[in-house]
N, C-alpha and C positions, 0 to 999 in steps of 0.2 A: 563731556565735562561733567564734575559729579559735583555735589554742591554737600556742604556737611556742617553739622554744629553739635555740639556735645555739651551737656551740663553732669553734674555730680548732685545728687542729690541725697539731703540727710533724712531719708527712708530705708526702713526695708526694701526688698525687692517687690514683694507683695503688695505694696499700695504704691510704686510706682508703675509694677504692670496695669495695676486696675485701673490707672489713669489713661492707660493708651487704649482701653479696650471697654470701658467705661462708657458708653453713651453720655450719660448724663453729667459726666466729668471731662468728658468732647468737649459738650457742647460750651463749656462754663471758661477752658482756655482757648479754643479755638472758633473764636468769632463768632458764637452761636448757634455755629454748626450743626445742625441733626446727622449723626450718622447710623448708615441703617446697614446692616448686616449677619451671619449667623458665625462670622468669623470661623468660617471653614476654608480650608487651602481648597482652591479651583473656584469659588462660589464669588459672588457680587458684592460692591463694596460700594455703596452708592454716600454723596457728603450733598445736605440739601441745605439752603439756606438763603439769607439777602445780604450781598454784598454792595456797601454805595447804592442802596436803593433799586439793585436789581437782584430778581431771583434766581438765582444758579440750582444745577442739579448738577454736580462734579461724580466721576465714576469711577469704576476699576474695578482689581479682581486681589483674592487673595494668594499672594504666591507663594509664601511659608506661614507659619503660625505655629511657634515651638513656645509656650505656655512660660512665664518668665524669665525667656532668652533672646527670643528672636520675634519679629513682626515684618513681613515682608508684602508691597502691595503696588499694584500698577495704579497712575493715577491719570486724567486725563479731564479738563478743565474746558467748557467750550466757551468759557470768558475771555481766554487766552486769544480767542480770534483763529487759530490754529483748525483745520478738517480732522475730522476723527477717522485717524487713521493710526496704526500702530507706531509707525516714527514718533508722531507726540504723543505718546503718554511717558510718565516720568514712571522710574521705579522709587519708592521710598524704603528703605529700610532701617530700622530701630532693633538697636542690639543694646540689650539690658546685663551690667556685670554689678552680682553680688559683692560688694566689698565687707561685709558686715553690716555695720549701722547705718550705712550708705551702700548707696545705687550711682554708676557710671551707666550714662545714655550717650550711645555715639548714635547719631539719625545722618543717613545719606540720601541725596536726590539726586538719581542719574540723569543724564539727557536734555543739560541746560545747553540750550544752544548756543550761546554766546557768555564771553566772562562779563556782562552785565547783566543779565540773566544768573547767571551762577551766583553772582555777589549780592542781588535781589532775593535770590531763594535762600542765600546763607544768613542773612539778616533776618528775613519771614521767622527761618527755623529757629535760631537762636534766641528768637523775642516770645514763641512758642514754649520752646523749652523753658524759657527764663517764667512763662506763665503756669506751667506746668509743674516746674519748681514750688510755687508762689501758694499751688493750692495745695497741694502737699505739706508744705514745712509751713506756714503762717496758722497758725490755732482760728478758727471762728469765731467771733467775739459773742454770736447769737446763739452760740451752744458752752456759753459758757467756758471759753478757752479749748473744749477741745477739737482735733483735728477735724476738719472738710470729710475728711476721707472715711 
């Protein structure tokens, strides 16, 4: 079962990729996330952080990486309860389309094992995206209106 959420965003493509690949723009919509990597296809993709008071160290690998198109990545989470083994790791993929003055983001997570699971990860992603959106398109009020980004 694949799990998916999309938003449209009123960006260029250019500062919506930099958001996915952005450390410091991770970490700002996705829960505070440190992510560390050299975003190389085949190389490590490690998400460190405290979730609910516990610290996780979340992993994976890079499986595509096509520079304002595509981001492809295996993920595997040992808060899930789940043994690290290749059956649980999720694939994610994030496909970026140029509209002009907007950005369409389709993100998919393969390998939810149950439609509760599925409907969990679709809400995750979509409240991501909808944060992702949020620092992009909203002006900074501490920079004087202009963009985050």
């Amino acid at each position: 079962m694949t799990a998916s959420a999309s938003a449209t965003i009123d960006a260029p493509i250019d500062k919506v990729w930099d958001a996915f690949v952005n450390p410091e723009k991770i970490k700002k919509y996705m829960f505070g996330t440190t992510v560390i990597t050299d975003w190389k296809k085949g190389h490590k993709i490690l998400w460190q952080g405290q979730w609910q008071g516990k610290t996780y160290e979340d992993k994976g690998v890079i499986l595509e990486f096509k520079p304002k198109t595509k981001l492809q990545y295996s993920h595997f989470s040992p808060l899930a309860g789940q043994p690290d083994r290749p059956e649980n790791y999720h694939i994610v993929t994030i496909v970026l389309t140029d509209t002009g003055a907007q950005t369409t983001v389709l993100l998919s997570q393969s390998n939810s094992g149950s439609e509760q699971e599925k409907a969990h990860s679709e809400q995750n992603w979509a409240a991501m995206l909808g944060s992702v959106k949020k620092l992009i398109e909203e002006p900074d009020e501490k920079n004087n209106g202009t963009s985050r980004t």
